[in-house]
KEMI-878305 format. One record per residue (C-alpha): residue number from 1; residue in three letters; x, y, z. Coordinates in pm, whole numbers, always signed. Layout:
# residues N
<rec nr="NUM" rest="Ala" X="X" Y="Y" Z="Z"/>
...
END
This chain:
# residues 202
<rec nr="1" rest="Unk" X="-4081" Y="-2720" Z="+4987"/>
<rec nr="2" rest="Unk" X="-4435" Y="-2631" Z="+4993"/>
<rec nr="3" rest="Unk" X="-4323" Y="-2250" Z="+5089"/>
<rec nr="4" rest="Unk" X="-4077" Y="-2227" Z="+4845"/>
<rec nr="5" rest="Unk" X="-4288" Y="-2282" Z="+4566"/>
<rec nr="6" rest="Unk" X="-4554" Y="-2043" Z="+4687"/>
<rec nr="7" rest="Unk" X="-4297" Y="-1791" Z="+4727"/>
<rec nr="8" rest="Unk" X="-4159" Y="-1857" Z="+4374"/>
<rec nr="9" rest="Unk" X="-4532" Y="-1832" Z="+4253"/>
<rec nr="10" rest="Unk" X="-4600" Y="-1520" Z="+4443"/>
<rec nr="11" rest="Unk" X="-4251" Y="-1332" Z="+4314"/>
<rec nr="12" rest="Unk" X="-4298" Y="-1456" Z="+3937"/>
<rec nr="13" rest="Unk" X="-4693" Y="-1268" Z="+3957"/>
<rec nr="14" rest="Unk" X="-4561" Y="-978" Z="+4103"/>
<rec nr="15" rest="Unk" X="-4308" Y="-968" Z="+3804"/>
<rec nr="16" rest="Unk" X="-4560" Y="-996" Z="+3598"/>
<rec nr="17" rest="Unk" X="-4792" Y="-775" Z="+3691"/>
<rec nr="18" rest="Unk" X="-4508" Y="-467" Z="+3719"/>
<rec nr="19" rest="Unk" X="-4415" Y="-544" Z="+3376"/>
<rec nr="20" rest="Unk" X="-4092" Y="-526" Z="+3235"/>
<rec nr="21" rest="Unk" X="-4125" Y="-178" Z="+3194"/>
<rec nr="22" rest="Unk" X="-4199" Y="-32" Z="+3438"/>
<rec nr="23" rest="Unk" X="-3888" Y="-236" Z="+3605"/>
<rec nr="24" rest="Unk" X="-3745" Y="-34" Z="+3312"/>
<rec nr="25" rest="Unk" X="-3517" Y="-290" Z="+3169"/>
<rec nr="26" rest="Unk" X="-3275" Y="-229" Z="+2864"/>
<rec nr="27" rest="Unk" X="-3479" Y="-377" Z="+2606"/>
<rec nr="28" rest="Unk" X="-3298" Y="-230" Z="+2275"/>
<rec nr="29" rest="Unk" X="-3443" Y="+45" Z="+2188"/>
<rec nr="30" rest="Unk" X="-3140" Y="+249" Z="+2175"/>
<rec nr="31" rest="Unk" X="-2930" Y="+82" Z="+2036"/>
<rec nr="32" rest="Unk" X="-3002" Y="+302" Z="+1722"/>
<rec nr="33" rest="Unk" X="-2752" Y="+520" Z="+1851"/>
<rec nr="34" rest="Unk" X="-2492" Y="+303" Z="+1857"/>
<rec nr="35" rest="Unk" X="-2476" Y="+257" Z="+1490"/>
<rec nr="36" rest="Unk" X="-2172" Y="+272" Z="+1329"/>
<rec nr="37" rest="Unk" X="-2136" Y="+348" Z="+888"/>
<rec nr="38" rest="Unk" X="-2049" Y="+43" Z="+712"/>
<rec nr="39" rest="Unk" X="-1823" Y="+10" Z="+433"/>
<rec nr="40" rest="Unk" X="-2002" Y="-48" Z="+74"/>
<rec nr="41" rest="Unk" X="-1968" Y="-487" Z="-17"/>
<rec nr="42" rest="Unk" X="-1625" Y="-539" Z="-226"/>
<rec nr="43" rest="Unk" X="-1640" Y="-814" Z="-489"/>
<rec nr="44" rest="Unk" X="-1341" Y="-979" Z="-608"/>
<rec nr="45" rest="Unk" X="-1165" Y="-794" Z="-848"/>
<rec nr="46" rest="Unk" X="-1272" Y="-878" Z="-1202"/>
<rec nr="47" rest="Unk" X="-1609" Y="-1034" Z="-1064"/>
<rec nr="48" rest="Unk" X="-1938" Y="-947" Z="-1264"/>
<rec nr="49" rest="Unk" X="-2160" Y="-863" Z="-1040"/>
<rec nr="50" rest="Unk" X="-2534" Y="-644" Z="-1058"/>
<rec nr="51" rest="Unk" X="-2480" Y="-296" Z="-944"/>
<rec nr="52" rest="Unk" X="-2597" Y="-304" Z="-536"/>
<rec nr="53" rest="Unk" X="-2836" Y="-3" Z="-507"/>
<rec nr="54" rest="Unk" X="-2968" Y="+27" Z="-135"/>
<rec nr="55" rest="Unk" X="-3299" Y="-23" Z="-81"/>
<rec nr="56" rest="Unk" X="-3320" Y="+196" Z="+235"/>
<rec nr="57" rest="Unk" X="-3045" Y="+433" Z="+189"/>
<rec nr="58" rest="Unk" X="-2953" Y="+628" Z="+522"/>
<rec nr="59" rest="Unk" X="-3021" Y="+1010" Z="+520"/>
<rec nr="60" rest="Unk" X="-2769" Y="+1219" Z="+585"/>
<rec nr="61" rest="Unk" X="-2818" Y="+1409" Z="+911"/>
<rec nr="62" rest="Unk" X="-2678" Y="+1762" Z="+1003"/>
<rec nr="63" rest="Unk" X="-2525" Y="+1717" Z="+1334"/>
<rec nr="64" rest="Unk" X="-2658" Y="+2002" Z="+1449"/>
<rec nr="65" rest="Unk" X="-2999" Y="+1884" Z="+1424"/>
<rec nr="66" rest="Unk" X="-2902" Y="+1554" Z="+1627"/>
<rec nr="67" rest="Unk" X="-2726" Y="+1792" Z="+1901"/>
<rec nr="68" rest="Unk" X="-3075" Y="+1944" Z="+1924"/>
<rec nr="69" rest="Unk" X="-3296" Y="+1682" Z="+1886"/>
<rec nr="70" rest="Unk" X="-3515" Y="+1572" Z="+2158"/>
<rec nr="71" rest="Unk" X="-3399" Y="+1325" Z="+2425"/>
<rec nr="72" rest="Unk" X="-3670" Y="+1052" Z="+2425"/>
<rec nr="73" rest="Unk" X="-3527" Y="+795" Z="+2705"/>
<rec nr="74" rest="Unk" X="-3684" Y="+702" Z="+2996"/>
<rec nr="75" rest="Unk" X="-3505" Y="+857" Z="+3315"/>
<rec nr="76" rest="Unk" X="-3258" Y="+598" Z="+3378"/>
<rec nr="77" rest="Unk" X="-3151" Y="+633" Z="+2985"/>
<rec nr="78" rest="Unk" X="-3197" Y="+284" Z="+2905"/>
<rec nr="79" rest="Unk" X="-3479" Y="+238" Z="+2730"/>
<rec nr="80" rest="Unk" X="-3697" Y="+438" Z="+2447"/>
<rec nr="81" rest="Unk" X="-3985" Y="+665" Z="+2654"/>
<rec nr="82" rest="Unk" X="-4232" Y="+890" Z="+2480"/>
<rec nr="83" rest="Unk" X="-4201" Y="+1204" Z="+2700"/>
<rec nr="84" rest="Unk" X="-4557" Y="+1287" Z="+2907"/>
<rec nr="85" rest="Unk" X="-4818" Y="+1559" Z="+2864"/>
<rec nr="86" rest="Unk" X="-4720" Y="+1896" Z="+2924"/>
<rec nr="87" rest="Unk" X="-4960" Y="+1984" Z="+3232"/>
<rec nr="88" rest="Unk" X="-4978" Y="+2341" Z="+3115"/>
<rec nr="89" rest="Unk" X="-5121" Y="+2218" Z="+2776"/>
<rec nr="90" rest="Unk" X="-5373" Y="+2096" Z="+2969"/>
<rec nr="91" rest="Unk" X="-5475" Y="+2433" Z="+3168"/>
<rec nr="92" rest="Unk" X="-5434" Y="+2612" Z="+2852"/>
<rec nr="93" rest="Unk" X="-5703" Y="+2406" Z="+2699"/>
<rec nr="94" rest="Unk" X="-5923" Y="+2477" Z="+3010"/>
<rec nr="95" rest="Unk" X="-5846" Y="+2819" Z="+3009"/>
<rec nr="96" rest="Unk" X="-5961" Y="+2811" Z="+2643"/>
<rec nr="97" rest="Unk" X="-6304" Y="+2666" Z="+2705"/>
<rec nr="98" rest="Unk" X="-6353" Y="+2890" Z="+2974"/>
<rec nr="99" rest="Unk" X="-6306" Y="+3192" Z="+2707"/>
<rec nr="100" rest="Unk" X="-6589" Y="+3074" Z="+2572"/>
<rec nr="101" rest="Unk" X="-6825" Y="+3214" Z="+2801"/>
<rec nr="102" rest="Unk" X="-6635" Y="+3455" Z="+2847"/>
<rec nr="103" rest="Unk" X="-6870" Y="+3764" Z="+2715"/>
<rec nr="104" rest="Unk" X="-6762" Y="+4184" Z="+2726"/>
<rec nr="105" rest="Unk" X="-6955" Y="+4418" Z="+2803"/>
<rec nr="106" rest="Unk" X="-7220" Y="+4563" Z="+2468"/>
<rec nr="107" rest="Unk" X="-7107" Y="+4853" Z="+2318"/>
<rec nr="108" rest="Unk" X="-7366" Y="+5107" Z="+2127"/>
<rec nr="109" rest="Unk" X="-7221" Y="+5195" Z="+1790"/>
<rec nr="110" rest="Unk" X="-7359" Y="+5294" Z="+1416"/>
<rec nr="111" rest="Unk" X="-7217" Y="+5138" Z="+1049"/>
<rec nr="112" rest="Unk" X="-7072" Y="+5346" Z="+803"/>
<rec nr="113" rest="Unk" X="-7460" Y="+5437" Z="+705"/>
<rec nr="114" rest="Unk" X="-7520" Y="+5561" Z="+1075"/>
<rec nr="115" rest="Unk" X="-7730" Y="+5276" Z="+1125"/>
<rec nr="116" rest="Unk" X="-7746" Y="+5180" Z="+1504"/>
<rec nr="117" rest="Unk" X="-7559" Y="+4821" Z="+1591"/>
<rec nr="118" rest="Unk" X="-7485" Y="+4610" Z="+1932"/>
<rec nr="119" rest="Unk" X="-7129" Y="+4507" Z="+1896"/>
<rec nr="120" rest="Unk" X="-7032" Y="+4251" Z="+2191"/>
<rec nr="121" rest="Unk" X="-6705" Y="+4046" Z="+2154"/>
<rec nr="122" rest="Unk" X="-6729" Y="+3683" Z="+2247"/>
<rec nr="123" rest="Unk" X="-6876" Y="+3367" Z="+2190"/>
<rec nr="124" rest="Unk" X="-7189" Y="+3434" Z="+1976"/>
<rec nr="125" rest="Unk" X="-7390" Y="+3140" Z="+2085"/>
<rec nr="126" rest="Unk" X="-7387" Y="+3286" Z="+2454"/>
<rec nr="127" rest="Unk" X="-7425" Y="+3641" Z="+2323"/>
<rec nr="128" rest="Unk" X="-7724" Y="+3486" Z="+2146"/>
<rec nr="129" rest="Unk" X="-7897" Y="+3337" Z="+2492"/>
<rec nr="130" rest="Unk" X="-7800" Y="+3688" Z="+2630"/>
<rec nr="131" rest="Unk" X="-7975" Y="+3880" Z="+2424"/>
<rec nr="132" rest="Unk" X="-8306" Y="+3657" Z="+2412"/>
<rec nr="133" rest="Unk" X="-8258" Y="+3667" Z="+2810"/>
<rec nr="134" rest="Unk" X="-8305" Y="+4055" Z="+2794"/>
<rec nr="135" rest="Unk" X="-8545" Y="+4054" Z="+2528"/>
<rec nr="136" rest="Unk" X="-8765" Y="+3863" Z="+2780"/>
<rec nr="137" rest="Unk" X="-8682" Y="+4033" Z="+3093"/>
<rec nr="138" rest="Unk" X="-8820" Y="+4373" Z="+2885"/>
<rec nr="139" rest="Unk" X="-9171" Y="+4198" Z="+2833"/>
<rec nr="140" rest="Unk" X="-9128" Y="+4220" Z="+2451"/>
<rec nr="141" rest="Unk" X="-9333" Y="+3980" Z="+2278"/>
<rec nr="142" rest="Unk" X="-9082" Y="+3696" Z="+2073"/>
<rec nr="143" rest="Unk" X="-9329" Y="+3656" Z="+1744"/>
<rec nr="144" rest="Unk" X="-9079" Y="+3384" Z="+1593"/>
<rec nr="145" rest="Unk" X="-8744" Y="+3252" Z="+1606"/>
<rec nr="146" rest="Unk" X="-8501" Y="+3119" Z="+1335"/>
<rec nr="147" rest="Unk" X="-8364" Y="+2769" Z="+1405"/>
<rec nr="148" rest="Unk" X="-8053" Y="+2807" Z="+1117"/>
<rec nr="149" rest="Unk" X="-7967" Y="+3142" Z="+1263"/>
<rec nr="150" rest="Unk" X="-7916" Y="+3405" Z="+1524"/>
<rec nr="151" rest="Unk" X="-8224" Y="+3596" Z="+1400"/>
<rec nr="152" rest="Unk" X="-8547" Y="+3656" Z="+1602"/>
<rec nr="153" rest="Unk" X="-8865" Y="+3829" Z="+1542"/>
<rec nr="154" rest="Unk" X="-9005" Y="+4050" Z="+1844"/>
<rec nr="155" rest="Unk" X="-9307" Y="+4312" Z="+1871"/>
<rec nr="156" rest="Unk" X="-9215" Y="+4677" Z="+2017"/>
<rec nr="157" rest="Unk" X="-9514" Y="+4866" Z="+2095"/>
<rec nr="158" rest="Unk" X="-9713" Y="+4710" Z="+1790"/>
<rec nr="159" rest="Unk" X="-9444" Y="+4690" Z="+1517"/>
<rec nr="160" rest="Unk" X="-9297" Y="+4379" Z="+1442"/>
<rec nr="161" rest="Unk" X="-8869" Y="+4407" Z="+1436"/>
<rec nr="162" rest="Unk" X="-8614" Y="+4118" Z="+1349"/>
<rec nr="163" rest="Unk" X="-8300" Y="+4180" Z="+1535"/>
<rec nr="164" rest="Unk" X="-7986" Y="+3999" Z="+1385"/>
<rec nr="165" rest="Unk" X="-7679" Y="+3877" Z="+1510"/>
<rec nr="166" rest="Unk" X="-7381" Y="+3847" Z="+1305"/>
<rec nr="167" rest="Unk" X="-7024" Y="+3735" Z="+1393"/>
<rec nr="168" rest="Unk" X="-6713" Y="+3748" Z="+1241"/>
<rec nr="169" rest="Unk" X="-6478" Y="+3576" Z="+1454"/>
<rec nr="170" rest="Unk" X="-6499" Y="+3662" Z="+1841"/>
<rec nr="171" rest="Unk" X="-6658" Y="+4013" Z="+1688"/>
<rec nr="172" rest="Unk" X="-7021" Y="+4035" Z="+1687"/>
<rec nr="173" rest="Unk" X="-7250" Y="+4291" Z="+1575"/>
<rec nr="174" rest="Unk" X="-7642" Y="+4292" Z="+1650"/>
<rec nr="175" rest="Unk" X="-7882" Y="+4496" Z="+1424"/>
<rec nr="176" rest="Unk" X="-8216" Y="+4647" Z="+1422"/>
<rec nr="177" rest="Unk" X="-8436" Y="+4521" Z="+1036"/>
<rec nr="178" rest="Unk" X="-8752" Y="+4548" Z="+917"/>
<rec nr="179" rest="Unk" X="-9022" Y="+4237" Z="+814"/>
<rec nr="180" rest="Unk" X="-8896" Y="+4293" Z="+485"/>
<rec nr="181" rest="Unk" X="-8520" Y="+4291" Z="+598"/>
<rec nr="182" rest="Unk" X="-8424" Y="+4679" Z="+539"/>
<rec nr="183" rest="Unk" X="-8288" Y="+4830" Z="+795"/>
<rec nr="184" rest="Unk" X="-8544" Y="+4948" Z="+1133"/>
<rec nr="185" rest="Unk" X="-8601" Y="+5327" Z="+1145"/>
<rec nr="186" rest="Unk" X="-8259" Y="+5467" Z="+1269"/>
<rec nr="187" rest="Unk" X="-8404" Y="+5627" Z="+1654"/>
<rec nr="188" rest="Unk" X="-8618" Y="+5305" Z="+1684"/>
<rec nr="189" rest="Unk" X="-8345" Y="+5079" Z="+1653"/>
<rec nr="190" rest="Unk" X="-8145" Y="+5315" Z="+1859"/>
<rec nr="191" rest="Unk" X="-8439" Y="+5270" Z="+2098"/>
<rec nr="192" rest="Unk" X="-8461" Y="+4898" Z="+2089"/>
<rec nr="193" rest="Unk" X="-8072" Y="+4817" Z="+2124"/>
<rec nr="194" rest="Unk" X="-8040" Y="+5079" Z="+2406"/>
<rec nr="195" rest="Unk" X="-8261" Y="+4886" Z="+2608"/>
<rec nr="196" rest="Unk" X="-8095" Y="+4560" Z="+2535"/>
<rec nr="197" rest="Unk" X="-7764" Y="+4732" Z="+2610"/>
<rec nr="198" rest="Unk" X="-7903" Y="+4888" Z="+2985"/>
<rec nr="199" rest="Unk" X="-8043" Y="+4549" Z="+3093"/>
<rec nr="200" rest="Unk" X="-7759" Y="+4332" Z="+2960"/>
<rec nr="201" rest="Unk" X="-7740" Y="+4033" Z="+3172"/>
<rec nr="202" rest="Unk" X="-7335" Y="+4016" Z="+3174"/>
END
């Protein structure tokens, strides 16, 4: 008797524990589908009665749209069942963050005033550690750095340059100004972004 009611014991936790679910039991949820239309209440004729306005009227549904809708039962078509994640969702959201860092190669071009620019496609926060990177590895001396923007203030054989970065989107453009914020002297710019450009970590 003893063993029977351990065994009892041990088969009602193991019930519990799996949870009706995943046992995958009818529990109703369907049973929306099964729904039939039902006539409108009659009255007696001659009754006065209150006009019966619905208070949760049933849309009217294109079939169409319930041929295509999706099928949200569990496998064994019992039961409601969210359907999982889409795996590839998932790598396309890696693949995304990956992008990122993800950083072309500089190209040397001018603006429509033939001023000289760095234009590098990617994410401008790594562009940005890129570029300080190179400024460093070229021995220029970093005078000052903005903390609200890509901007940074270096010394070039004893003049004082702020070089720029601007971004619009995955586009970004670096540029060659003055203290005052006019644009550097066009072949010193030139100069100064070539070298960037030839010892470009990337």
């Amino acid at each position: 008797m003893m063993q029977l009611r351990l065994g009892l014991s041990l088969a009602l936790s193991v019930f519990t524990l799996a949870g009706c679910s995943s046992l995958a039991f009818n529990n109703g949820t369907l049973d929306y589908k099964k729904t039939t239309d039902v006539e409108a209440l009659k009255y007696p004729e001659g009754s006065m009665v209150r006009p019966a306005t619905p208070l949760y009227p049933a849309p009217s549904v294109d079939p169409l749209a319930i041929e295509h809708a999706p099928n949200l039962e569990n496998k064994r078509g019992n039961r409601f069942a969210l359907p999982r994640p889409n795996e590839e969702k998932n790598d396309s959201v890696t693949e995304t963050s990956t992008d990122s860092t993800n950083i072309a190669r500089p190209q040397l071009l001018v603006d429509g005033n033939q001023n000289p620019l760095l234009k590098v496609e990617g994410n401008s926060a790594t562009i940005w550690q890129y570029t300080l990177a190179t400024l460093s590895s070229l021995n220029h001396t970093i005078v000052g750095q903005s903390k609200n923007r890509y901007e940074v203030t270096v010394k070039v054989d004893q003049q004082t340059y702020v070089l720029r970065l601007s971004s619009v989107g995955s586009s970004n453009n670096i540029a060659v100004f003055n203290a005052d914020n006019s644009f550097a002297d066009k072949e010193k710019a030139a100069d100064l972004l070539a070298q960037i450009y030839q010892n470009w970590p990337a």
